[in-house]
C-alpha positions in Angstrom: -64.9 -55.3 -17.6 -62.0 -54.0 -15.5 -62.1 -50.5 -16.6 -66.1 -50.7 -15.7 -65.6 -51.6 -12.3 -62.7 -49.3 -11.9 -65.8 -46.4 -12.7 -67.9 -47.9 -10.6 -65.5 -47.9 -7.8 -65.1 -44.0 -8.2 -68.3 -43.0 -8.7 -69.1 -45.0 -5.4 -66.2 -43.3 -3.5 -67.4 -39.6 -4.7 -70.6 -40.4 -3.0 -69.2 -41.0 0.3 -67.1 -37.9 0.4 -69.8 -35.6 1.8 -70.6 -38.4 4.6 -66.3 -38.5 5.2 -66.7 -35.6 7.5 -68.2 -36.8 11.1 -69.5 -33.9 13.3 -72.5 -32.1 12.8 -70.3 -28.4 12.3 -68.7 -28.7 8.7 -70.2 -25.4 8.1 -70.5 -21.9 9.6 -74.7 -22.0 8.3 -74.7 -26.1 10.0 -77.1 -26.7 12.8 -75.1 -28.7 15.8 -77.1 -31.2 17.7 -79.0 -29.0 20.1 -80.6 -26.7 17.2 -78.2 -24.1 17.5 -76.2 -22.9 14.2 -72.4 -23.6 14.2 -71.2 -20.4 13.5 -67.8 -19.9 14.5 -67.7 -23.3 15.9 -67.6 -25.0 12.6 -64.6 -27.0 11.2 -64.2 -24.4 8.2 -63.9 -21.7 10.3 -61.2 -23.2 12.8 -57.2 -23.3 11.3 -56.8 -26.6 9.6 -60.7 -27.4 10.2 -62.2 -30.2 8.0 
């Protein structure tokens, strides 16, 4: 039962990982709010982005 759970609980926390990040520029090819693509704006392309 407690090693079920324990699989449960990290298949539920891989899920949220691609929701951990909260801007709308993770990535260069993103669109940011207005429309626009993020380009060099993004968090991967900025030093210690993410």
């Amino acid at each position: 039962m407690k090693k079920g759970l324990a699989i449960l609980f990290v298949l539920l926390s891989l899920g949220s990982v691609a929701q951990a990040y909260a801007g709308n520029c993770q990535s260069p090819d993103d669109r940011a709010a207005d429309g626009s693509r993020c380009g060099g704006r993004s968090a991967d392309s900025r030093p210690g982005g993410k």
